[in-house]
C-alpha positions as CSV (number, residue, x, y, z in Angstrom):
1,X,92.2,48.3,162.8
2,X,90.7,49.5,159.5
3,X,92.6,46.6,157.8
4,X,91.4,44.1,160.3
5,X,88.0,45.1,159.8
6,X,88.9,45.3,155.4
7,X,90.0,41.5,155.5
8,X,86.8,40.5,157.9
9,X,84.8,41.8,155.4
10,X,85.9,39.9,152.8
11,X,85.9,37.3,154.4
12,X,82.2,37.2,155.9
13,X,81.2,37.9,151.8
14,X,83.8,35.0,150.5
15,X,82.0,32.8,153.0
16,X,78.9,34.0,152.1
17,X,79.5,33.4,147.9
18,X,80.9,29.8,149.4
19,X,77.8,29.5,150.8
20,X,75.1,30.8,148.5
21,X,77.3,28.6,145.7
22,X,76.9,25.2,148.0
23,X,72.8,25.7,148.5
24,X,73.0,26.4,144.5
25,X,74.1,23.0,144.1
26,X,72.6,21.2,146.4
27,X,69.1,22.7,145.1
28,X,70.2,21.8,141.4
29,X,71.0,18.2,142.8
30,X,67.7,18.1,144.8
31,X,65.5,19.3,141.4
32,X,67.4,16.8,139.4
33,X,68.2,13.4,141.0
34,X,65.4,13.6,143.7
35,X,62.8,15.1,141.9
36,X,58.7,14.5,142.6
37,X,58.4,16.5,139.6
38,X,56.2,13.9,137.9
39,X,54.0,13.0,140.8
40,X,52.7,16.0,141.2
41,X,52.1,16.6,137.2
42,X,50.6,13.1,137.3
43,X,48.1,14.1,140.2
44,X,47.4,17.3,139.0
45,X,47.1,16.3,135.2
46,X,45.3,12.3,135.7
47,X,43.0,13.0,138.7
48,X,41.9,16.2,138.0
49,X,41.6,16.5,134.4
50,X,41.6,19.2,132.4
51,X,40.9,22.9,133.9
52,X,38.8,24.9,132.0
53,X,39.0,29.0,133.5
54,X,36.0,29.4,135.6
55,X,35.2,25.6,135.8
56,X,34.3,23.2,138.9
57,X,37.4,21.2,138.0
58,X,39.5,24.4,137.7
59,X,38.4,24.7,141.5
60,X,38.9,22.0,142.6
61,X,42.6,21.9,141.0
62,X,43.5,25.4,142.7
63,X,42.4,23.8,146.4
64,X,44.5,20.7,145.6
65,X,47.1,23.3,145.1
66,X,46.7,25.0,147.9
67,X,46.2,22.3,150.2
68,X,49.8,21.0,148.9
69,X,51.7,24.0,149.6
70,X,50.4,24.0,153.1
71,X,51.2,20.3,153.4
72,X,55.1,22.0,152.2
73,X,55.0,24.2,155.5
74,X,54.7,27.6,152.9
75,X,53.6,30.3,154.2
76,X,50.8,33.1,153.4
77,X,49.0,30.0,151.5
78,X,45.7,31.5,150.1
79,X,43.6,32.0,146.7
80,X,43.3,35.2,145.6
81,X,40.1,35.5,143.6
82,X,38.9,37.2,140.7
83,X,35.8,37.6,138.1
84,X,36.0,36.0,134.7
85,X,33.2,38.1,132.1
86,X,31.7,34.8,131.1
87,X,32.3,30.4,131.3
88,X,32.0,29.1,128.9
89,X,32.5,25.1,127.2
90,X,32.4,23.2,124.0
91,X,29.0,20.9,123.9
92,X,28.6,19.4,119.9
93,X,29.9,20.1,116.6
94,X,29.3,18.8,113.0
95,X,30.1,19.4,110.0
96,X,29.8,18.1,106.6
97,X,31.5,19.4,103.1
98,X,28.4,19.7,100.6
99,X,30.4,20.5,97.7
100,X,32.7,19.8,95.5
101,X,31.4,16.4,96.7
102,X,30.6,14.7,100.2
103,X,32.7,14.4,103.3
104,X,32.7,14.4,106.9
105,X,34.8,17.3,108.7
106,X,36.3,17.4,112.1
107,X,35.3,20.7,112.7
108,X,35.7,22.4,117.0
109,X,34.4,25.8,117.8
110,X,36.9,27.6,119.2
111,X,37.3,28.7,122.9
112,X,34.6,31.9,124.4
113,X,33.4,31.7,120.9
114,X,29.1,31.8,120.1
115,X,27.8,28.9,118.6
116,X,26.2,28.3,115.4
117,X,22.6,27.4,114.1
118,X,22.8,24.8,111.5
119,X,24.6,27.1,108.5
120,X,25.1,25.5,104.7
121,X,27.1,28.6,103.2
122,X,30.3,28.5,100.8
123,X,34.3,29.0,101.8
124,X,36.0,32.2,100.7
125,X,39.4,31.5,101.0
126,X,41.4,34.5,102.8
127,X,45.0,33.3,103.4
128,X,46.6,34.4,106.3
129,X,44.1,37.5,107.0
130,X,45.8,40.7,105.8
131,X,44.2,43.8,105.1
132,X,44.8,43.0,101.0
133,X,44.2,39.4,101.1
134,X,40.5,40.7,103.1
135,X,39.7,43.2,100.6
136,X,40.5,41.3,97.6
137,X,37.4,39.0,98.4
138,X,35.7,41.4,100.8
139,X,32.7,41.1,97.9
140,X,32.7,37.4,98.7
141,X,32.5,37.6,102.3
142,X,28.4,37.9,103.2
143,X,27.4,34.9,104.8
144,X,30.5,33.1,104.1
145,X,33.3,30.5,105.9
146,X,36.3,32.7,105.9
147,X,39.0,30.2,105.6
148,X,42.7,31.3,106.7
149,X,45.7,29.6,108.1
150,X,46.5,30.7,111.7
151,X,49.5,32.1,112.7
152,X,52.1,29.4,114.3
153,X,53.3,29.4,117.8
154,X,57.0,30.4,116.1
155,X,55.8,33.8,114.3
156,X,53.7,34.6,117.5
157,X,56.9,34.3,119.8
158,X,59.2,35.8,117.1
159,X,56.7,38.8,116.6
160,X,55.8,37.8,112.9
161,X,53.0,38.4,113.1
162,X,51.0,41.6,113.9
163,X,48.3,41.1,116.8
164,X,46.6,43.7,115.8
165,X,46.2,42.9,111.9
166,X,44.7,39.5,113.6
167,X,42.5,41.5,115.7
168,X,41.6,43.8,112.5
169,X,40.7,40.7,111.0
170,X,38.1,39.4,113.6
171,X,36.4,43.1,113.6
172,X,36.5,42.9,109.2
173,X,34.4,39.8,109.2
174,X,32.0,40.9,111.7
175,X,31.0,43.9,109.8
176,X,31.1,41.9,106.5
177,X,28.8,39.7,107.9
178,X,30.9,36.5,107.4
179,X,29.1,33.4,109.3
180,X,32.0,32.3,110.9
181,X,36.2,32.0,110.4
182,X,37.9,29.2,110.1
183,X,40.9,28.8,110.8
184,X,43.2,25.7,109.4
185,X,45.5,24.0,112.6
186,X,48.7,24.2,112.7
187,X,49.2,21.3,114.3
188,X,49.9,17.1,112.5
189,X,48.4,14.2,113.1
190,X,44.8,15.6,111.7
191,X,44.6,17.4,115.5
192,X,42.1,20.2,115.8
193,X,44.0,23.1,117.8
194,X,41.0,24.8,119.5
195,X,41.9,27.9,122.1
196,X,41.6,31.6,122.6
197,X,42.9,33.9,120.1
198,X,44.2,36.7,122.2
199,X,45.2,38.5,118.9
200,X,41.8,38.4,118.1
201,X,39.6,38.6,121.2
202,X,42.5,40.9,123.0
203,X,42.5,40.5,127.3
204,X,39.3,40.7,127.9
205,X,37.8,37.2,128.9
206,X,35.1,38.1,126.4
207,X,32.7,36.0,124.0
208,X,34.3,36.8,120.7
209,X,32.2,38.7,118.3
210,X,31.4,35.9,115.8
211,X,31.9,32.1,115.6
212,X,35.6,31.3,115.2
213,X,36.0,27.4,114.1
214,X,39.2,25.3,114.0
215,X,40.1,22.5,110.6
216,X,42.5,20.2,111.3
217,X,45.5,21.3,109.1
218,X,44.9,17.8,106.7
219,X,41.3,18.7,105.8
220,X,41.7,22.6,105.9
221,X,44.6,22.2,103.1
222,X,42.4,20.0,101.4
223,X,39.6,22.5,101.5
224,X,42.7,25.1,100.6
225,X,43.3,23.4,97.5
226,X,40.1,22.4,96.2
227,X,39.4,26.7,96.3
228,X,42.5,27.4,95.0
229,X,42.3,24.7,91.9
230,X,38.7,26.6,91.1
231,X,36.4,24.5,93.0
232,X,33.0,25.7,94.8
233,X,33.3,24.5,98.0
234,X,30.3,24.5,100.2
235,X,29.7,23.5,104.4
236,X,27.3,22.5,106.5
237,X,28.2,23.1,109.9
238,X,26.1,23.8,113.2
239,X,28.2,24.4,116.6
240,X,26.3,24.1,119.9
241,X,28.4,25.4,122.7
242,X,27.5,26.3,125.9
243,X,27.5,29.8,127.3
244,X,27.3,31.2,130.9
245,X,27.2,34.3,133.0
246,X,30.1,35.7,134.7
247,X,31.7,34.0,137.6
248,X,34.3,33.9,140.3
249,X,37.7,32.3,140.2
250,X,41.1,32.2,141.7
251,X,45.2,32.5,141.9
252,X,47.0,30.1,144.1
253,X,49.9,31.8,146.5
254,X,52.6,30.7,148.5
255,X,56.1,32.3,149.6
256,X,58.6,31.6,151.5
257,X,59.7,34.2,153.5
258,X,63.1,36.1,153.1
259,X,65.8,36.3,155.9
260,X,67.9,39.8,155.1
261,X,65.7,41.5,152.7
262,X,62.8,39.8,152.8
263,X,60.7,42.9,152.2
264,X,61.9,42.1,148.3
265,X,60.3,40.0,146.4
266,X,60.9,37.4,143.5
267,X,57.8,35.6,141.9
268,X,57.6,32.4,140.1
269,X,54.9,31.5,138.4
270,X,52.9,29.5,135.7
271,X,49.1,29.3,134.8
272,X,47.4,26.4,136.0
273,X,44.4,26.6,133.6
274,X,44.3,24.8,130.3
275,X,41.9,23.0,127.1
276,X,39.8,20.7,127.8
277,X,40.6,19.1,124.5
278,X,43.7,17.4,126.0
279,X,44.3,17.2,130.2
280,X,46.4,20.2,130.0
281,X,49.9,18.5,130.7
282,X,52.6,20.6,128.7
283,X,50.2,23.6,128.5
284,X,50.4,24.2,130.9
285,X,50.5,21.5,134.1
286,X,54.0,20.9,133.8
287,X,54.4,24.8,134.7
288,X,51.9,24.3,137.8
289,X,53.4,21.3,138.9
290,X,57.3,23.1,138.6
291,X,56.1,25.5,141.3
292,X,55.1,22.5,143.9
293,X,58.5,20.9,142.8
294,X,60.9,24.1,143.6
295,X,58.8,24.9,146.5
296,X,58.9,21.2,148.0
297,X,62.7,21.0,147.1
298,X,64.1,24.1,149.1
299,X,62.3,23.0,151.7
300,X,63.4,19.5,151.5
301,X,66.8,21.6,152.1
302,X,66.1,23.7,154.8
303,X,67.4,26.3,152.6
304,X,65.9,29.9,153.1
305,X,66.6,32.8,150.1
306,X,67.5,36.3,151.2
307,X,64.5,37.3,149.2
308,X,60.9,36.2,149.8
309,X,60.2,33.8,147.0
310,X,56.2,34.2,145.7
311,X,55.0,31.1,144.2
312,X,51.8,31.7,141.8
313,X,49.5,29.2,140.1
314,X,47.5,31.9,138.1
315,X,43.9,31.4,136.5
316,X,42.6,32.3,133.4
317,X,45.4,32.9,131.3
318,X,44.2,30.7,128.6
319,X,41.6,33.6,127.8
320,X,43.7,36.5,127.9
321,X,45.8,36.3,130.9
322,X,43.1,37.3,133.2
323,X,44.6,35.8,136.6
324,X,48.1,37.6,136.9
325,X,46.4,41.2,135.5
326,X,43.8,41.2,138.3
327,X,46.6,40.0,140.3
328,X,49.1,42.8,139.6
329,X,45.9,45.4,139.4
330,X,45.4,44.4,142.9
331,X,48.9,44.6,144.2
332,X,50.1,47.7,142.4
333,X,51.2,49.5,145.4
334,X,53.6,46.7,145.8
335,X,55.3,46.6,142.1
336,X,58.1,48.9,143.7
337,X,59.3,45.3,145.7
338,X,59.3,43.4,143.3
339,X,62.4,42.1,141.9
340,X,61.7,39.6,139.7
341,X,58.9,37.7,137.8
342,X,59.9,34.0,136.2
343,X,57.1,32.1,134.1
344,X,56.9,28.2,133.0
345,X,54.5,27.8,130.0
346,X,56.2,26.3,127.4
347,X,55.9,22.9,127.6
348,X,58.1,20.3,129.6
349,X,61.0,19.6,127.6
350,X,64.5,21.0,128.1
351,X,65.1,24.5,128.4
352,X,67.9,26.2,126.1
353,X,68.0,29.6,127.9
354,X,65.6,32.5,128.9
355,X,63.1,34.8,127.1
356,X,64.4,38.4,128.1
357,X,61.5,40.1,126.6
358,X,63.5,42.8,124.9
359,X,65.8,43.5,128.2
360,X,68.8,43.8,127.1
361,X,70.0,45.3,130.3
362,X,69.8,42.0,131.7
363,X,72.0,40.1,129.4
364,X,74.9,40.7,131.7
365,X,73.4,38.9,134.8
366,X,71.7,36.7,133.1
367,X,74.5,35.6,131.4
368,X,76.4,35.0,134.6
369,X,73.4,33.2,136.3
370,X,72.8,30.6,133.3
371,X,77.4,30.2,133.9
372,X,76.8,29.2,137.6
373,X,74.1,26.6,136.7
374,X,77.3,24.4,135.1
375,X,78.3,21.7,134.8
376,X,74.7,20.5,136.2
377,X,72.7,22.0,133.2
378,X,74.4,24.1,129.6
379,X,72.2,27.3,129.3
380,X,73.1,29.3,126.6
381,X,70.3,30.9,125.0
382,X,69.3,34.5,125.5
383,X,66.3,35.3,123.1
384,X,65.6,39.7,123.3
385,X,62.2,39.9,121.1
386,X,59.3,40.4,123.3
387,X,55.8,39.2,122.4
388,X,52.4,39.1,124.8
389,X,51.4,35.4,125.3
390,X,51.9,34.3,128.9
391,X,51.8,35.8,132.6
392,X,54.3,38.2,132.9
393,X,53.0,40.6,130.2
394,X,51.3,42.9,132.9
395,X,54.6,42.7,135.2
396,X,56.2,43.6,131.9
397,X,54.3,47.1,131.2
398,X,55.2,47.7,135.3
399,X,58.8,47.6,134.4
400,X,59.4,44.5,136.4
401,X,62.0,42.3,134.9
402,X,60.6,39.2,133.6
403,X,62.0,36.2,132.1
404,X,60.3,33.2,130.5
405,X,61.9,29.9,130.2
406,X,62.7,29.2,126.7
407,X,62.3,25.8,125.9
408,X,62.3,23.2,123.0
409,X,58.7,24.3,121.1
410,X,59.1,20.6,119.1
411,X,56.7,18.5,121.1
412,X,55.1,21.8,122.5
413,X,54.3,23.5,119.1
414,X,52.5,19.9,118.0
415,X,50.4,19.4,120.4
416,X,49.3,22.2,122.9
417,X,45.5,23.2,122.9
418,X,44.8,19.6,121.4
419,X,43.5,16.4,122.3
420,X,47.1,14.9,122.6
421,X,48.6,17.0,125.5
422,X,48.8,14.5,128.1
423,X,51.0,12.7,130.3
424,X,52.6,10.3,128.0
425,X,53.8,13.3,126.0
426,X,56.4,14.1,129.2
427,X,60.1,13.0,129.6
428,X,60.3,12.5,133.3
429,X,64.6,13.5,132.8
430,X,63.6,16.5,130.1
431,X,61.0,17.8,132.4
432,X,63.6,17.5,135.7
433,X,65.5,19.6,133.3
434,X,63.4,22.9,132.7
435,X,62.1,22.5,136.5
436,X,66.4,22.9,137.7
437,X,66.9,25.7,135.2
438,X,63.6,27.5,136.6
439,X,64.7,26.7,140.4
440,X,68.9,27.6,139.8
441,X,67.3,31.1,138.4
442,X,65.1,32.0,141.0
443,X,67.1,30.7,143.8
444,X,70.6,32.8,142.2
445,X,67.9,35.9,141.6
446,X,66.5,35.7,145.3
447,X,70.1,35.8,146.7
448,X,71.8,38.1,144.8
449,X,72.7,41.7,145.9
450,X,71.8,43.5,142.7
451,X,68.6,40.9,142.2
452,X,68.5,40.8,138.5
453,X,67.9,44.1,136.8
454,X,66.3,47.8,137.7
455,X,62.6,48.2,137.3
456,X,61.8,50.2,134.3
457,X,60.1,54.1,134.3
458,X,56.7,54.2,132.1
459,X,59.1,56.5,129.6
460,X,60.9,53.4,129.2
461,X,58.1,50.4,129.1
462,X,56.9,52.3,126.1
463,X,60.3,52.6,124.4
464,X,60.9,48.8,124.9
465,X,57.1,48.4,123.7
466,X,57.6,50.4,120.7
467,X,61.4,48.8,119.9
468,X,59.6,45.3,120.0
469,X,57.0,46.4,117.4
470,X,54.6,45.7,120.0
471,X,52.9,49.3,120.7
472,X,50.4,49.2,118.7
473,X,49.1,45.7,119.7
474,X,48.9,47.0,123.4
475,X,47.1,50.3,122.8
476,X,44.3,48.2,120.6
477,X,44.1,46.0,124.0
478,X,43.5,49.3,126.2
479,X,46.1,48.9,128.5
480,X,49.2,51.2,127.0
481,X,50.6,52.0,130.2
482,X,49.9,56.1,130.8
């Protein structure tokens, strides 16, 4: 009998791998061959613009949302809503070089940032910010246009660069009583790259302390050079942006319900705020728009995960990931069921691997999970260094695993937070790509008995904080976890 009841057994969990390994494919084929992946970017990126946190069109964007999970037959469809400190949006901007000679500038105030009463004062040139490079010039600073080179997307996501030397920075050239930083773009193309510095405005939501400008990287190595070769340089700039009170916005949710342990939970999510410089296609619609397409695809299936799968648009990332902290603050008492968090916000071209965020624990699984994804899509990629930028940082200091897509940053790294992310920037086959690599993932994670990794203890959050070079950064933000 006990042998009997041995070879049932393995038989009922063959036919269940059999199984689980079929819907696998047939989700993969769904997200790749059958995709409406760029229909919903399209109508979420061309009719409804770009979604500033806290503005009528970010509204109306997060009811579209909603209204087209309900139209997917989802379940517990709702916002969830939360205050943002202030709104805030760009009005006008001039600015004019006085000396060494004549010239228009493109110069954009950058985002949450005060504006500025028509100011002729000279540029001190202050490299990349550093405590040296500051006090070496710190004589030079009163009244001044601080001029430094911003770090790039790369450093930030490699951990080159200290937040809170940026952050040190900002509070330096208040006190010195600077006029205003400018920072040169990182971007080509003579593109201004005009968001939130969370390195130097932290995740608060809050008007920065002083006017922070952007240079497009042409003109602010000019300006660079002229200072460097000897040159007085002088501006006149005035910045008239337009700042209001506090106000109330939301999260979009969906799930769709587990079957055998659908207490458990796996989240997927992307932010669907952006710039209004641009529509806010790579940065970040395309992640908005993935969570429609794997929602609308498992259903197309009639497929239902073992886990409840937690689709969230979140607000207000763009000015220090305000949407998914007030939504884990809210939802603490459920961190314990949580098994996963997955994040899109790097773009829509193909995806190389994951971003384990210094889990190496998870390498193992992972690992496995990218193997059963061929020969439909070649993952191989596991990048360990952690860095706060996106969504899952607060799931990250509950000791929920997380994992980020990790993309190709070519197009991404050109052109998010300017005037050229939009539609035409997206390969509809690319972009089909990352959406299959995000949907395998989830659906493997959501089925899987062990789920994808153990939930960290506080004791170990702050080890993996502190092995990541990222303690200090979080305890200058106020929210080291205790």
């Amino acid at each position: 009998m006990r042998k009997v009841l041995l070879v049932v057994v393995v038989f009922l969990s063959l036919a269940l791998l059999f199984a689980q390994n079929d819907s696998l494919k047939l989700l993969l084929d769904q997200l790749l061959y059958k995709s409406a992946a760029m229909n919903y970017l399209q109508r979420l990126t061309d009719l409804h613009g770009p979604r500033l946190a806290g503005s009528s069109s970010y509204h109306q964007a997060a009811l579209w949302m909603e209204s087209e999970f309900r139209r997917l037959g989802l379940h517990n469809v709702h916002t969830e809503s939360f205050s943002i400190p202030v709104t805030w949006s760009r009005k006008s901007a001039t600015a004019f070089m006085t000396q060494p000679y004549a010239k228009k500038l493109s110069i954009l105030s950058d985002g949450w940032e005060p504006g500025l009463r028509l100011t002729e004062s000279p540029v001190v040139l202050i490299g990349k910010g550093s405590t040296d490079e500051f006090d070496h010039v710190k004589d030079k600073t009163r009244g001044a246009f601080l001029l430094f080179e911003r770090p790039t997307l790369g450093e930030l996501l490699t951990g080159k660069d200290p937040g809170t030397e940026t952050r040190k920075f900002f509070e330096r050239a208040k006190a010195s009583g600077a006029a205003a930083l400018l920072s040169i773009a990182d971007k080509p193309f003579h593109l201004n790259d005009a968001g939130y510095s969370i390195f130097g405005q932290g995740v608060e939501g809050k008007l920065a302390p002083l006017p922070a400008l952007n240079i497009p990287r042409e003109e602010g190595l000019l300006l660079k050079r002229l200072l460097e070769g000897g040159a007085a340089v002088t501006l006149r700039v005035e910045v008239d942006n337009v700042v209001g009170k506090a106000a109330i916005t939301e999260n979009v949710v969906a799930e769709i319900p587990g079957t055998t342990r659908a207490s458990e939970v796996v989240i997927v999510g992307g932010h669907l705020d952006s710039w209004e410089l641009g529509n806010g296609v790579l940065d970040n619609g395309a992640g908005a728009a993935a969570l429609l397409e794997i929602a609308r695809a498992i259903q197309a299936l009639k497929l239902r995960p073992e886990r409840t799968t937690r689709f969230i648009a979140f607000g207000a990332e763009e000015i220090g990931l305000l949407g998914s902290r007030a939504y884990v603050e809210k939802h603490k008492d459920e961190m314990d069921r949580i098994r996963a968090v997955l994040i899109m916000d790097t773009g829509a071209d193909k995806v190389l691997g994951f971003y384990l965020q210094g889990r190496t624990d998870l390498e193992q699984t992972v690992s496995r999970f990218m193997s059963a994804l061929k020969p439909a899509l070649d993952l191989k990629q596991m990048e360990q260094q952690a860095f706060i930028g996106t969504d899952d940082f607060f799931y990250l200091l509950q000791g929920i695993p997380v994992l980020i897509e990790d993309q190709d940053l070519t197009r991404y790294e050109q052109i998010h937070h300017t005037a050229a992310d939009t539609l035409d920037k997206v390969n509809p086959q690319d972009y089909a790509q990352g959406i299959a690599a995000l949907g395998g993932m989830v659906w493997q994670i959501a089925n899987a008995p062990e789920g994808l990794g153990k939930r960290l203890t506080k004791d170990q959050v702050r080890s993996l904080l502190r092995s990541n070079g990222l303690e200090n950064d979080v305890k200058t933000y106020g929210v080291y976890p205790q």
